[in-house]
C-alpha atoms as a printed R data frame, in Angstrom:
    type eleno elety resid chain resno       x       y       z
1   ATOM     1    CA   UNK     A     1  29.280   8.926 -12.141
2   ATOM     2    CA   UNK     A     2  28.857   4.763 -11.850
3   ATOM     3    CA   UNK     A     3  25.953   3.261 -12.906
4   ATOM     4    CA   UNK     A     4  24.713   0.108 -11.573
5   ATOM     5    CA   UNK     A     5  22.536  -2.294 -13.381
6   ATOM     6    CA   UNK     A     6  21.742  -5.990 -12.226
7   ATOM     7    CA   UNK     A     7  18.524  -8.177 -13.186
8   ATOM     8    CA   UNK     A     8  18.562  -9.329  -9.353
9   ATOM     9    CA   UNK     A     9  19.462  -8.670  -6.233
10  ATOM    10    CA   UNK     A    10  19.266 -10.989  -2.836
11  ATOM    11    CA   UNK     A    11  20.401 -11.429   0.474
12  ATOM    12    CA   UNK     A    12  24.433 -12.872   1.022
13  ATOM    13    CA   UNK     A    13  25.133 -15.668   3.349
14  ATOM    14    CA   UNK     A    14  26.426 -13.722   6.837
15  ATOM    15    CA   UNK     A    15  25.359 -10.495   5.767
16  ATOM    16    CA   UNK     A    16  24.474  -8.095   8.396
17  ATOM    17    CA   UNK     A    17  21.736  -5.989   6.144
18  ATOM    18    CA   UNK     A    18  18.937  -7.660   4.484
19  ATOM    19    CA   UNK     A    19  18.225  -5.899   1.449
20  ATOM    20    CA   UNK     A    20  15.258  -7.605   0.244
21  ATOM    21    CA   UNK     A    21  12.988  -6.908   3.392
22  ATOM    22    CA   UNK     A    22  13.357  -3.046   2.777
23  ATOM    23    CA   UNK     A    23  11.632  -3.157  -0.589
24  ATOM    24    CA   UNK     A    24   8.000  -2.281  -1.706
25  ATOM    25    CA   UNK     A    25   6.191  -5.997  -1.851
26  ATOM    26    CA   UNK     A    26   3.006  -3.864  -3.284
27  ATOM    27    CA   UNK     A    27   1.829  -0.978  -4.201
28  ATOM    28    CA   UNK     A    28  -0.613   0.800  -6.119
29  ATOM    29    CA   UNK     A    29  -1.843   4.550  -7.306
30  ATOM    30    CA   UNK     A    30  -5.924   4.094  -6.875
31  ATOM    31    CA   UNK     A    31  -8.860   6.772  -8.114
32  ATOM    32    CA   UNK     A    32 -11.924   7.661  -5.385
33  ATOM    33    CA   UNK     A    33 -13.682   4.868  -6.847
34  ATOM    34    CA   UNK     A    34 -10.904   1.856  -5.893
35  ATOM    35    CA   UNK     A    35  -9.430   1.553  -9.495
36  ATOM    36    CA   UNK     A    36  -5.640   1.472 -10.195
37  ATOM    37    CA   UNK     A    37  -3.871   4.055 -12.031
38  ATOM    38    CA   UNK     A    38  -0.799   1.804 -11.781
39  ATOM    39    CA   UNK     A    39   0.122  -1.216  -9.260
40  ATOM    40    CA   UNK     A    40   2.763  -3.851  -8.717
41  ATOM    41    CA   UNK     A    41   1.078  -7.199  -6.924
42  ATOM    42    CA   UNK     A    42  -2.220  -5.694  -7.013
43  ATOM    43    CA   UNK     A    43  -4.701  -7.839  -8.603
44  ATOM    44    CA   UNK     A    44  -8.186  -4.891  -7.956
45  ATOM    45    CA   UNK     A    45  -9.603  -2.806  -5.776
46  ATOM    46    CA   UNK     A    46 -12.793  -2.947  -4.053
47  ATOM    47    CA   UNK     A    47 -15.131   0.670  -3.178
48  ATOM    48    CA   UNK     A    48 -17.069  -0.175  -0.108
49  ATOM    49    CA   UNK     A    49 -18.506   3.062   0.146
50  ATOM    50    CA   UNK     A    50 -17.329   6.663   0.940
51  ATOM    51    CA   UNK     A    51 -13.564   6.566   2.030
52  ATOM    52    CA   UNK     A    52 -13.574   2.969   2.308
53  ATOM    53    CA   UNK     A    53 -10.932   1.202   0.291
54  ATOM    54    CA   UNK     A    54  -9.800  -2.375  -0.076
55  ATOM    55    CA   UNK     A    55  -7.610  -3.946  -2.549
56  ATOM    56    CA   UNK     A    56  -6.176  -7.224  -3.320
57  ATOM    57    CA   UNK     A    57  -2.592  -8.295  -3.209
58  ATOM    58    CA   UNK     A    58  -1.729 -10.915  -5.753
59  ATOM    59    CA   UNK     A    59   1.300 -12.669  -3.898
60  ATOM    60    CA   UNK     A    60   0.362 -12.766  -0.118
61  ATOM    61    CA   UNK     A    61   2.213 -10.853   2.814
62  ATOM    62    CA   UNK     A    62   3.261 -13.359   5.637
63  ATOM    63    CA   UNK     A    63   1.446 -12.250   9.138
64  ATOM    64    CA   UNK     A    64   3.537  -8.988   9.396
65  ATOM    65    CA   UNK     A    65   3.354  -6.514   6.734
66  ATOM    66    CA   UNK     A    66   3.553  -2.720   7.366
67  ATOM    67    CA   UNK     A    67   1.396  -0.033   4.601
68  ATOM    68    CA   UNK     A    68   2.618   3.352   4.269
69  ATOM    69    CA   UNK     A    69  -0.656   4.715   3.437
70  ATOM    70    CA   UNK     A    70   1.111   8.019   2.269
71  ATOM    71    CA   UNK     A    71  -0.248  11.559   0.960
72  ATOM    72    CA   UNK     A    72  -3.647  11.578  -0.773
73  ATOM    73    CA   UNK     A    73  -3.602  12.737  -4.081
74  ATOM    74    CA   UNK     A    74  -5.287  15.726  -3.263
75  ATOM    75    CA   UNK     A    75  -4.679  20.021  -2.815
76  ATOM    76    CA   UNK     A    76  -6.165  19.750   0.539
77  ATOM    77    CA   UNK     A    77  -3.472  18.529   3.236
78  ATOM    78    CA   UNK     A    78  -5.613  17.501   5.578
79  ATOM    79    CA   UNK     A    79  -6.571  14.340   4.935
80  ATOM    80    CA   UNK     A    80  -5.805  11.224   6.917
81  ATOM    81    CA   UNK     A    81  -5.652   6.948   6.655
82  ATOM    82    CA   UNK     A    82  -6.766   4.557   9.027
83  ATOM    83    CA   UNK     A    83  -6.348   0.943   8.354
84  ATOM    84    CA   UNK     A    84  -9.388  -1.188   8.441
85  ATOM    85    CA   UNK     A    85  -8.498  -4.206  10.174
86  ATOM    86    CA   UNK     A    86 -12.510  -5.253   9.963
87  ATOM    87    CA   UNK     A    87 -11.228  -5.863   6.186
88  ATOM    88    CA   UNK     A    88  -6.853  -6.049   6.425
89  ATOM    89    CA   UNK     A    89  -5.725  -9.974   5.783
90  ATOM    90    CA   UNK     A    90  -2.513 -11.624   4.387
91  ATOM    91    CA   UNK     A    91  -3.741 -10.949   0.972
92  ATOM    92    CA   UNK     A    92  -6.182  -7.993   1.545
93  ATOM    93    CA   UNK     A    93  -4.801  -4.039   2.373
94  ATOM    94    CA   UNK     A    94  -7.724  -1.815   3.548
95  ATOM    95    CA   UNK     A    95  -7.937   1.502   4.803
96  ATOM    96    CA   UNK     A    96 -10.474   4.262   5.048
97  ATOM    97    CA   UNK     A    97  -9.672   7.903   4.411
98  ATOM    98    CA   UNK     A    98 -11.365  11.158   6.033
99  ATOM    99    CA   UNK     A    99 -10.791  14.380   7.191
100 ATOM   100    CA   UNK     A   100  -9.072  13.900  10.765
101 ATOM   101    CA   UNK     A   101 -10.894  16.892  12.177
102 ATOM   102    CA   UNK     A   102 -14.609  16.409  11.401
103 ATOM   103    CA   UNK     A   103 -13.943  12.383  11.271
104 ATOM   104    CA   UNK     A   104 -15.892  12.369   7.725
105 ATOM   105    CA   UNK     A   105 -14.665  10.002   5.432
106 ATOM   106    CA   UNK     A   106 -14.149  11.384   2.098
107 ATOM   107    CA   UNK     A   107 -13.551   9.841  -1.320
108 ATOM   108    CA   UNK     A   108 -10.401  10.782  -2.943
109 ATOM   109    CA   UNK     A   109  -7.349   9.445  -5.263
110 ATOM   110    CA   UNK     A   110  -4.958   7.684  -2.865
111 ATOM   111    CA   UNK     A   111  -1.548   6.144  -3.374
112 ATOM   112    CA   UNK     A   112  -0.224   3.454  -1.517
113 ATOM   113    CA   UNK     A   113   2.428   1.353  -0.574
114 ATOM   114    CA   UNK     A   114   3.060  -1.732   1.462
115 ATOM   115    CA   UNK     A   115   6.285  -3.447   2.909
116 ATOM   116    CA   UNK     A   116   6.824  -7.243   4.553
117 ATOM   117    CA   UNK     A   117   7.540 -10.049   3.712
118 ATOM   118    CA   UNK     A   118   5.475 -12.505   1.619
119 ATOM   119    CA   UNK     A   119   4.167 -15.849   2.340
């Protein structure tokens, strides 16, 4: 088996696959109260109340940014995101996360993770 190391890695002139667009730009591992476990370009997290969630990105996303707002950390499977675009900006990722069934927002661990390019 090969093993591949390298300290960077960036797009070739007349490539046909940009590599850099498919990584993770941010992401983070937050608690029910909006603090990070562990992150990469996130500078905190904000609790605006039950199941409401915003956090700060350190380097800004250009206009068009995508967030996989993934599995809650949880044993119950039936939880689900919604983005909050009352709060979502360049430099802001916010979602809210409930039960999908009753529509009650719940506080629970979260992980998430966000893809785009930056500014």
């Amino acid at each position: 088996m090969s093993t591949l190391k390298v300290n960077n890695i960036g797009k070739t002139t007349g490539s046909t696959q940009d590599t850099m667009k498919g990584l993770a730009k941010a992401w983070l591992e937050g608690d029910s109260n909006a603090v990070t476990d562990v992150s990469f370009n996130i500078s905190g997290g904000t609790d605006h109340g039950t199941g409401d969630y915003s956090y700060s990105v350190t380097s800004s996303f250009s206009t068009q940014y995508t967030v996989q707002l993934g599995t809650p950390r949880t044993t119950v499977f039936d939880k689900g995101f919604n983005t909050n675009t009352a709060r979502r900006t360049s430099s802001v990722l916010a979602f809210e996360i409930g039960d999908p069934h009753t529509q009650a927002q719940d506080d629970i661990d979260h992980i998430i993770l966000a893809n785009g390019d930056l500014a």
